[in-house]
C-alpha positions in Angstrom: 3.0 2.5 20.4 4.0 -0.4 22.5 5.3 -4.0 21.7 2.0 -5.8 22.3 0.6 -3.5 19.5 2.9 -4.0 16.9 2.4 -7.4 17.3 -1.3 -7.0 17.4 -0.8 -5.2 13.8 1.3 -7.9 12.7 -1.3 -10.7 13.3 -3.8 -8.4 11.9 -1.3 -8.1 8.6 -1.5 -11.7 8.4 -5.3 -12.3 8.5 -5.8 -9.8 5.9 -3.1 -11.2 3.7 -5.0 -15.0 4.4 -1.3 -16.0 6.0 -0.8 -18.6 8.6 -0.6 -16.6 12.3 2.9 -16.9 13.4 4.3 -16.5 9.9 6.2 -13.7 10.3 9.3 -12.7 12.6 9.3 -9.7 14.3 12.8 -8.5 14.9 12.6 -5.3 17.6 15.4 -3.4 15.9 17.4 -2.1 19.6 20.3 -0.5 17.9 20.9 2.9 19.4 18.5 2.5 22.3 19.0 2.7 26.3 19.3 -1.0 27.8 16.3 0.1 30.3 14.0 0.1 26.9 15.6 -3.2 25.3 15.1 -5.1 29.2 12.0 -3.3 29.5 10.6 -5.2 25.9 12.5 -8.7 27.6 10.5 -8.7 30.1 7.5 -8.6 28.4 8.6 -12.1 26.9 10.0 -10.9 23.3 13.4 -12.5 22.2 13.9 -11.5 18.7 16.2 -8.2 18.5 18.1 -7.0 15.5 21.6 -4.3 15.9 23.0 -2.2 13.3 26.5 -2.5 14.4 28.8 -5.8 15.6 30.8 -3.2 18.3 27.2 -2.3 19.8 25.8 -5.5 20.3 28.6 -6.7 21.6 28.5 -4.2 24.1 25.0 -5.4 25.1 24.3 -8.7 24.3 26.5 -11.0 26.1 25.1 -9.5 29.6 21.2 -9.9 28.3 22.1 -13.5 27.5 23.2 -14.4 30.9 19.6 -12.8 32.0 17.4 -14.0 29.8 17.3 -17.6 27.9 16.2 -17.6 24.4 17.9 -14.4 22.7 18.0 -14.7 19.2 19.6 -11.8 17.7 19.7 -10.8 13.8 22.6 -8.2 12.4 20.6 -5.7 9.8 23.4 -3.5 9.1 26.6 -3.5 7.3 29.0 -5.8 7.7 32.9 -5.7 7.1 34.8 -8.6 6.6 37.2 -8.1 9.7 34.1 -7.7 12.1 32.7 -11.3 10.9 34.4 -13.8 13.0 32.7 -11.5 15.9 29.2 -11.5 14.0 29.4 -15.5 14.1 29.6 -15.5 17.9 27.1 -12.8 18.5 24.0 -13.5 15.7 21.8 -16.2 14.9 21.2 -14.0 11.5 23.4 -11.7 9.2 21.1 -10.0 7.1 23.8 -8.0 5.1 25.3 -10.3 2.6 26.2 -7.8 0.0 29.4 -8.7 -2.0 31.8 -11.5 -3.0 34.6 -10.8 -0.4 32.0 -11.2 2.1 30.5 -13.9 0.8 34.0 -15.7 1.2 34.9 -14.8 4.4 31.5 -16.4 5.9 32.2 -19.5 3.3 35.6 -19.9 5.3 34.7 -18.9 8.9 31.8 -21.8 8.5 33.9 -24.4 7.8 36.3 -23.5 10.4 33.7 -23.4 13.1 31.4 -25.5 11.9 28.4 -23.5 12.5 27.0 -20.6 10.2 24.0 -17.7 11.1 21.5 -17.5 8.9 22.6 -15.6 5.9 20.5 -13.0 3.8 21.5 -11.3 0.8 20.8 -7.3 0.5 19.2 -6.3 -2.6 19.7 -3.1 -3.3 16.2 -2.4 -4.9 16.4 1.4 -5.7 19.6 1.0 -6.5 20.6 3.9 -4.4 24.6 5.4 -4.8 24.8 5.7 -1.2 23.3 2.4 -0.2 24.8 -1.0 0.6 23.1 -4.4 -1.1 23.2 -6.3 -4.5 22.2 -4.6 -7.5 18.7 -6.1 -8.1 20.0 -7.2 -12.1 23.3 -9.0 -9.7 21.1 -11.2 -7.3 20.8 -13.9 -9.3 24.5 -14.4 -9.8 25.3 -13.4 -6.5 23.0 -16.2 -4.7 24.5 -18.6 -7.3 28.2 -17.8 -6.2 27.0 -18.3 -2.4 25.9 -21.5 -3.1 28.8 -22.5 -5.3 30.6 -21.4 -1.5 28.5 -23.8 0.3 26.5 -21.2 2.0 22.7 -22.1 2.8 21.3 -18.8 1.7 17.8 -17.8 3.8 16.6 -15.2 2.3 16.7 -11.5 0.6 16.4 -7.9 2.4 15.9 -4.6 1.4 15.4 -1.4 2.7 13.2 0.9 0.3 14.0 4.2 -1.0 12.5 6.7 1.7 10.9 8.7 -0.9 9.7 5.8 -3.0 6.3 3.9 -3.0 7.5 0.3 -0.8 5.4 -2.2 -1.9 7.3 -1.7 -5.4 10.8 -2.8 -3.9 9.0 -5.7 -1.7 7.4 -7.0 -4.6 10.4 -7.0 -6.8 12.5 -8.4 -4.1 9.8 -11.3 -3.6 10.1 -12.3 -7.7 13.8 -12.6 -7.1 13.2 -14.4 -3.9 10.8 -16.8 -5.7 12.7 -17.4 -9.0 15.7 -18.3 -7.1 14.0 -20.8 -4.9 14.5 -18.5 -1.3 11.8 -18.2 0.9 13.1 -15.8 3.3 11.8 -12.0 3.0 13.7 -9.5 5.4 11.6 -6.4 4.4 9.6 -3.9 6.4 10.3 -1.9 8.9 8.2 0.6 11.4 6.3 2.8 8.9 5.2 0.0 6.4 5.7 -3.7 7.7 1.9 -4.4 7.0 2.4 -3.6 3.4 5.7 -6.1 3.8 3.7 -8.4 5.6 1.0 -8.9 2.6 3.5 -9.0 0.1 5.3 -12.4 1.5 8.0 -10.6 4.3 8.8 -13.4 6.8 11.0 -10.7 9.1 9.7 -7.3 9.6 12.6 -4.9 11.3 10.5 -2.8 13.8 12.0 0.0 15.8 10.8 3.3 17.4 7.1 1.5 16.7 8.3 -0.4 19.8 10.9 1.5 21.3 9.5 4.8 20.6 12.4 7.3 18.7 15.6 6.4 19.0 18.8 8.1 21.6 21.4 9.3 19.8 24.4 10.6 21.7 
């Protein structure tokens, strides 16, 4: 598949779902891929990216940024607390708000910098062990003790079970989106954004759909 098809499918998502075209973010997940790829989908006129880890983008980011105007770049995995400060400089989003400590260290790196990415919370919708993320019975707590921190919260995210149906964990993260007054969806990725897309996601988190399958050393 190629980038201009994935965004095809995307706008085709949207018109089946009766959504407004241009709804829906689609953040080409690089993590793990050779630079060649990630300049390869910049010059096709894409700027949204997401990375996994805070070391690796900062590895590649700052370079692509003195190439290419317009970057914004959105952190989709875990975050620990003593790689924030460096997640402020590099993303326009953090998409792995998962826990109180966390939650505090944004709250205080904010006010000191005056500035703050876009924050969304991880639910953890199958509430896997092994998985990072809120518990889905915890969100509602959790996005109150963010506020109470003066955090703007944008949104939720999940990442499904693998061996689970999807649209279950993207609907039930849209009721706790809705009843909490967020209208940011981070959900989807390569194998079933269009059934993210009809069931409210706002970012879909697309990889080897683009990229084809990731390099691992």
């Amino acid at each position: 598949m190629s980038l201009q098809e994935v965004s095809d499918r995307v706008e085709k998502a949207l018109r089946a779902a009766d959504r407004p075209e241009g709804s829906v973010k689609l953040i080409a997940v690089s993590k793990v891929q050779p630079n060649e790829r990630v300049e390869a989908v910049l010059n096709q006129g894409h700027r949204c990216f997401g990375e996994n880890r805070v070391q690796e983008a900062a590895g590649k980011w700052p370079a692509f940024r003195d190439m290419f105007d317009g970057i914004d770049l959105h952190l989709i995995g875990p975050l620990q607390t003593n790689k924030a400060r460096q997640a402020f400089e590099l993303f326009e989003s953090i998409h792995a708000l998962d826990r109180p400590k966390l939650a505090k260290t944004c709250a205080r790196l904010a006010q000191e910098t005056g500035t703050c990415p876009e924050l969304f919370i991880q639910i953890n919708t199958g509430e896997e062990p092994q998985k990072a993320g809120v518990l889905p019975s915890g969100a509602d707590v959790f996005v109150n003790e963010c506020r109470g921190l003066d955090l703007t919260i944008k949104g939720l995210m999940c990442i499904p079970p693998a061996d689970e149906e999807p649209s279950l964990h993207f609907a039930l993260l849209a009721k706790i989106a809705e009843r909490n007054g967020l209208e940011g969806l981070s959900m989807g990725m390569s194998g079933d954004f269009e059934k993210a897309i009809k069931l409210g996601a706002t970012h879909v988190r697309v990889g080897s759909a683009i990229f084809g399958e990731r390099v691992v050393a």
